[in-house]
C-alpha positions in Angstrom: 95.5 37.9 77.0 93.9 39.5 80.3 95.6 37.0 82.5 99.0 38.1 80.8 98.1 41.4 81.4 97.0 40.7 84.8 100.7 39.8 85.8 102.8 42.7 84.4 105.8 44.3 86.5 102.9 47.4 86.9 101.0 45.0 88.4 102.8 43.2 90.5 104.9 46.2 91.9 101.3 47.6 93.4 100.7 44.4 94.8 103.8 44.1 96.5 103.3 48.0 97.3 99.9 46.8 98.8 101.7 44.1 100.9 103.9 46.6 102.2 100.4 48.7 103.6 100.3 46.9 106.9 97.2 47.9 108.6 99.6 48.8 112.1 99.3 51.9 114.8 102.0 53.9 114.2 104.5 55.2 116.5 102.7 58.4 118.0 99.5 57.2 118.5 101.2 54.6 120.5 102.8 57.1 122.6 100.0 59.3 122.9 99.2 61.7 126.3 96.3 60.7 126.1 94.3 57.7 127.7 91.4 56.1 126.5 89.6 52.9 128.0 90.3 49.8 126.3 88.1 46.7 126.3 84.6 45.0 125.5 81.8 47.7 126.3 84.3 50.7 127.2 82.8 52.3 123.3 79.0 51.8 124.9 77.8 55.2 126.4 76.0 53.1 129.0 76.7 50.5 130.9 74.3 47.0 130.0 75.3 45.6 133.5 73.5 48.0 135.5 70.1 46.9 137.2 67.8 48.4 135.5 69.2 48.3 131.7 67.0 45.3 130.8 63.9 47.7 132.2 64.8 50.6 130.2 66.3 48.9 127.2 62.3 46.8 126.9 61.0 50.1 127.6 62.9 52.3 124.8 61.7 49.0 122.2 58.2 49.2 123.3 57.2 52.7 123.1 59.3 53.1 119.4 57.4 49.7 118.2 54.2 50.8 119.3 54.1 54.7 119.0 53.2 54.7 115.3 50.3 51.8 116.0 49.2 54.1 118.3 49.3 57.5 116.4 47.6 56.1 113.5 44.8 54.7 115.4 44.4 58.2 117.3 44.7 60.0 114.1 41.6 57.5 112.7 39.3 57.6 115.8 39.4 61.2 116.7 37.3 63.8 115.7 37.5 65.8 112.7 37.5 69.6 112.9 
């Protein structure tokens, strides 16, 4: 019974509907004025090739992994008022 109901011309005229609904660019985005880089790392709002990204990148991870270790133990070991 479901499977019957599964394949009625309902059905199957929203699949073919859904066939149709190519994921494509249309035609005036193609044709746009504007330009916008295109490639691997164009979306990045740095650049990872640059000397010192390893530097900064290790030093961003650090100071977030250890800033709450270190809050906590200063909010412990200080003196109460």
């Amino acid at each position: 019974m479901l499977a019957r109901a599964a394949t009625t011309p309902a059905t199957a005229a929203l699949r073919a509907a859904a066939a149709r609904r190519a994921f494509t660019t249309t035609r005036p985005r193609l044709s746009s004025p504007y330009h916008y880089p295109e490639g691997p790392l164009s979306n990045l709002p740095f650049n990872p090739r640059k000397k010192g990204f390893g530097l900064m990148y290790w030093s961003y991870c650090i100071t977030g992994f250890s800033l709450p270790f270190l809050v906590a133990v200063w909010q412990t070991y200080h003196p109460a008022k």
